[in-house]
N, C-alpha and C positions, 0 to 999 in steps of 0.2 A: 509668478508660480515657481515655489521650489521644483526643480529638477531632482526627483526620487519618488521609485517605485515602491510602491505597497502592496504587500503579499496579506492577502487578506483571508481566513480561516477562520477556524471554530474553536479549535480547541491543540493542545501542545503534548498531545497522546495520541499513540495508535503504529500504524504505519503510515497513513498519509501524512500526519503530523509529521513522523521521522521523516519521510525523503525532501517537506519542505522546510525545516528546519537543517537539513543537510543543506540544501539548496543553496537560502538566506544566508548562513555560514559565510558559503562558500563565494557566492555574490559579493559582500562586506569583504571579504578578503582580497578579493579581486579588484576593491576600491570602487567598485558600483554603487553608489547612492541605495540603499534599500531599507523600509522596513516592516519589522514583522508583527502586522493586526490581528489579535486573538482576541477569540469570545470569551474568556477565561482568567480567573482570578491573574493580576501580578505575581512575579516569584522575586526575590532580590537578586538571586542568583542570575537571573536571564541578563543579556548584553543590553545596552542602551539603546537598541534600535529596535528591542521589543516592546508595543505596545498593546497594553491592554483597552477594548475597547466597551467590551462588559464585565468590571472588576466582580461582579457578583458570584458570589460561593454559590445562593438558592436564587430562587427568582422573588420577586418582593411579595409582602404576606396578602396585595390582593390579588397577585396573580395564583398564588396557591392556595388560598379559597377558592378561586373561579375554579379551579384547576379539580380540585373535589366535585363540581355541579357537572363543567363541562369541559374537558380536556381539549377538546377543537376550538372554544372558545379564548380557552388560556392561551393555547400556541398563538391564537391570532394577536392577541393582545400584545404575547412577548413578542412577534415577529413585528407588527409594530413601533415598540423601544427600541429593538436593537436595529431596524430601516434608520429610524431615526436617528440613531448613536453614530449608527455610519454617514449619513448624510452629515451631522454635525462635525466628524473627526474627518470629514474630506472637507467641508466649507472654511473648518482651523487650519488644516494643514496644506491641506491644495495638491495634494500627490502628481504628478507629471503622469501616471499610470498605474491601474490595477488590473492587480494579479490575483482571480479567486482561484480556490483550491478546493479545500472539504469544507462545505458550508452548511452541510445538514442540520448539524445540530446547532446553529447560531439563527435557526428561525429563517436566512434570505430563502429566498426563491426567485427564480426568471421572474416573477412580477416588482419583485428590488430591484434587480438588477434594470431592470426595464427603466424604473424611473431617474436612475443617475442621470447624470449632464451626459451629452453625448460630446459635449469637449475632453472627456475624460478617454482616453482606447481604453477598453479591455482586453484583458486574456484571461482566456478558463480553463485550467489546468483541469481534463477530464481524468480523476479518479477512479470512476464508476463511471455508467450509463446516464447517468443523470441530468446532465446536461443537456441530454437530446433525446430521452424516453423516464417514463413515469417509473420509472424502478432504476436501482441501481445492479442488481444482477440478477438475474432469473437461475435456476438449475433444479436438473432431476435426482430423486435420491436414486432410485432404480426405473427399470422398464415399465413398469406398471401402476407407477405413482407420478400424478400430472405435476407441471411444472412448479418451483416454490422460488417464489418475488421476494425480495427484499425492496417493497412497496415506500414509496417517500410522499407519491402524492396520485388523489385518484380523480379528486376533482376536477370538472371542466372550466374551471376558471384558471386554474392553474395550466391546462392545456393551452387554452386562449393564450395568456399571459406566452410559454412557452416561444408557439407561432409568432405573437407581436417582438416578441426580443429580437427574432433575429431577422424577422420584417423592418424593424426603426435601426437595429442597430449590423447594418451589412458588413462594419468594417472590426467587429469582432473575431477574436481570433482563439480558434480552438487549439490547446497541447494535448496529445493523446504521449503517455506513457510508454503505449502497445503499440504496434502494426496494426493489432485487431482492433482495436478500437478506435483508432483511425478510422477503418474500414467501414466498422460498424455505424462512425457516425458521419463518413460521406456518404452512406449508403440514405441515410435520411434526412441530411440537411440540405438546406436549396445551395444549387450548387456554387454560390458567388462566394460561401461563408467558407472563409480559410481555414483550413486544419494542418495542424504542423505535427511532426510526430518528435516529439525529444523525451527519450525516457529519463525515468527516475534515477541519478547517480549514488553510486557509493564513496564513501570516505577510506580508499583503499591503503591510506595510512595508516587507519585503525583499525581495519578489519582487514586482518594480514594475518598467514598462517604460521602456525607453531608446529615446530615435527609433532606429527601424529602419537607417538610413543610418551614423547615428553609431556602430550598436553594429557593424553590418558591416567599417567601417572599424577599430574596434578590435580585429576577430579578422582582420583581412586578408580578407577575404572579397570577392570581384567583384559590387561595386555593379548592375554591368547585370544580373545572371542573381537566377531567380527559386528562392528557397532554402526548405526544407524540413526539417525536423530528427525526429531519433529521437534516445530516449533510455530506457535501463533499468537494471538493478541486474542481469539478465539475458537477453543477448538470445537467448530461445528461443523454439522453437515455441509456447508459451501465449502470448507476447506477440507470438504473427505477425511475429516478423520475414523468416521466409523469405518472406511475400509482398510485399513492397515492391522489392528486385527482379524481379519478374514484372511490378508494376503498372508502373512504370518502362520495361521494354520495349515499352510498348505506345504509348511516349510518343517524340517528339523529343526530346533531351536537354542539347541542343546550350548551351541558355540557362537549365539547371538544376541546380541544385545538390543537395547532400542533407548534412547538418553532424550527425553521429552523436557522441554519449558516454555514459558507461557500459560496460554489458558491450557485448565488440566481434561485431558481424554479420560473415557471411562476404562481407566485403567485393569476393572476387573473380567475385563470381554477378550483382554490379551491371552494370549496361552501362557501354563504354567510354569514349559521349561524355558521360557523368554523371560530375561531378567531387565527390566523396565526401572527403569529410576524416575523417576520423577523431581526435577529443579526448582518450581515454582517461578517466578515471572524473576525474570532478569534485567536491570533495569543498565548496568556497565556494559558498555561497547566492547571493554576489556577484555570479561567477561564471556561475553555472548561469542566473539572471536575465539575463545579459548573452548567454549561448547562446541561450536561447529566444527573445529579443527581437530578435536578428539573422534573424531567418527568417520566411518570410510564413506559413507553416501546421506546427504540431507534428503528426508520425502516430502512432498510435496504434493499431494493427490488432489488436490482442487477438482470442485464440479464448478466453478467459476470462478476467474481471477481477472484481471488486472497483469500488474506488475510486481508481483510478490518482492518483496524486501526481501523476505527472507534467503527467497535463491538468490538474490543479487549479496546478503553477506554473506551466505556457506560457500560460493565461490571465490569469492574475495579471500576468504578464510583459507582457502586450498580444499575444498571440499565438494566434490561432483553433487550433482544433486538428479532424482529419479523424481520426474512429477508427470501427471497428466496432460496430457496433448488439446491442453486448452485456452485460450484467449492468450495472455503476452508470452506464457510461460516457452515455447517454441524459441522462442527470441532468444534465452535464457540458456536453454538446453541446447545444443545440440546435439543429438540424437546417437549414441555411441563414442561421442569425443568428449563434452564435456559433461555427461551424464545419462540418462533414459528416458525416452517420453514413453508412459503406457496409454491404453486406452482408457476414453473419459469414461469411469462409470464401473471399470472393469477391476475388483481386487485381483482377478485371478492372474490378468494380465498383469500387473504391480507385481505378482508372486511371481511370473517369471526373471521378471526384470530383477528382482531382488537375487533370483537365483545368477542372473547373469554377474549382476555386482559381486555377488561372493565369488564367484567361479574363475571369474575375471580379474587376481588380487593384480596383476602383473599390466594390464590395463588401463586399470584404477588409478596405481600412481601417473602414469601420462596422464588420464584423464584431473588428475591434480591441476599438475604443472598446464594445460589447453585451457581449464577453465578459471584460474589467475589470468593467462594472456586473456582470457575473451574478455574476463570486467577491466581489464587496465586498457584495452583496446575502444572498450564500446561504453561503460559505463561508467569510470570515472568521473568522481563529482567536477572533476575540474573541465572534465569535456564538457559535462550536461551542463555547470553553468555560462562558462562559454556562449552555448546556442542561444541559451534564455536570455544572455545581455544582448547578443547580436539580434535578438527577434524582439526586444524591449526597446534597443537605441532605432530600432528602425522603425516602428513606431510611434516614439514621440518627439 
């Protein structure tokens, strides 16, 4: 059996993609044996130790005929190929251990994972809830509207499968990103199945800040007014974007700004005398360091998160960040030192905080310099990979 662990995914986009793709990086560098299985075309560009395990741009033309009659029928089918792609690319290669991550969109589910060898350990880097409940996040838009699931699976066969996973496989080992998802998932798993907590690291090489002034001038930006930034992969209601314009109305606007990229907000629900730019998806680390860093606080208003990327690069970057007081984000913020937490749900609450951040410019720069130390302290990649080889050698 080769000695090296396989990092096993979906896809080489998103934010889960980015912190394992940071990870993998930083593992290989570290001289760790590793490599990286994606559900997703080949690039030339990718390192040697990425592997492609479903090269397919579409899914093949019978699965997209099925896929026109019956779309549950199609999944089962691809989730079929690609059990089997994976069972074939472990019986060639013989991995010492896997590492699943974001498996949604590659068709597994706990009834794959169920069937591996049990000579193989796993680890399952928890992203989302998924791994231990039928949804990946739940949240409210407001007080009066029931809760909204980001649903993966409803069925009771997939529940079954669930329970037998960690009935057959006790020596399973969960990573929670968060504290709270830690929490959330020894609160429902029997309790013999280990949960480790190692967040998500940063590449604090590359995401390092640029004086503030310098980097504004670089994006054209008006040096007098007091700037503010959003950024997502999507901007939907899970990541509260609809509240930041409301928090924004309740503000003079006159001397602020707001500098958004990624998925695009509906920019026309902002106020008029707020000057909003919009970047469109950013794809350089360079870059996206050089966005963060031009602005005096990153928002973050999540009605559920995880371990946002994002606030782990606008800190990196020297950039406080203001976000809701929800799932890992806590971890993140510290609450007046390296940024704001408001309440979940609440724009008005976000509007004070914002008033505090303008009011506060003299605060602010310490709050800089506290929340550089917190990611060189707690999130560098070089820490988090670190834990993952010590909790991988101990393993296999």
């Amino acid at each position: 059996m080769f000695n090296f662990t396989a990092i096993v995914s979906d896809g080489l986009s998103g934010g889960a993609a980015n912190s394992t793709n940071r990870l993998t990086l930083q593992l290989h560098n570290n001289g760790f044996q590793v490599e990286r299985w994606h559900h997703s075309p080949p690039c030339k560009s990718h390192p040697n130790f990425y592997r492609s395990i479903d090269p397919r741009k579409k899914r093949p033309p019978f699965e997209r005929f099925i896929k026109n009659v019956s779309r549950s029928f199609a999944d089962a089918i691809r989730r079929t190929r690609q059990i089997q792609s994976l069972h074939n690319t472990i019986e060639n290669l013989k991995p010492a251990l896997l590492n699943f991550r974001n498996i949604h969109n590659c068709g597994l589910d706990h009834g794959a994972l169920l069937q591996l060898s049990s000579d193989i350990p796993i680890v399952w880097t928890m992203h989302d809830c998924w791994p231990f409940m039928n949804h990946a996040f739940k949240w409210k838009v407001n007080k009066d509207v029931s809760p909204e699931y980001a649903v993966l699976d409803t069925n009771d066969s997939n529940k079954l499968n669930r329970k037998l996973l960690y009935e057959k496989r006790k020596d399973i080992v969960l990573v929670g990103p968060s504290n709270w998802i830690c929490h959330e998932a020894k609160k429902l798993l029997p309790e013999y199945i280990q949960v480790e907590y190692i967040p998500n690291g940063i590449v604090t090489t590359e995401f390092s800040p640029t004086p503030k002034q310098e980097a504004q001038k670089a994006l054209g930006l008006d040096t007098r007014k007091n700037w503010f930034s959003f950024a997502s992969t999507w901007a939907n209601t899970r990541k509260g974007v609809d509240l930041i314009p409301t928090a924004f109305k309740e503000l003079n606007c006159k001397n602020l700004g707001l500098l958004c990229w990624g998925g695009k907000p509906e920019l026309n629900q902002f106020p008029q005398d707020l000057e909003v730019i919009y970047k469109g998806r950013i794809n350089s680390t360079k870059e996206s360091a050089l966005h963060y860093s031009a602005t005096d606080f990153f928002l973050c208003p999540s009605r559920a998160d995880n371990l946002p990327n994002t606030i782990l690069e606008s800190m990196a970057s020297g950039t406080p960040a203001i976000g809701s007081n929800i799932g890992g984000i806590p971890d993140m913020i510290i609450d007046g030192k390296t940024g704001y937490l408001h309440e979940l749900n609440n724009p008005f609450d976000l509007s004070e905080k914002l008033k505090l951040a303008i009011d506060n410019s003299t605060l602010s720069k310490e709050m800089r310099n506290f929340s550089i130390d917190h990611i060189l302290e707690n999130f560098d990649i070089r820490i988090t990979s670190n834990k993952y080889q010590n909790l991988f050698e101990s393993l296999m």
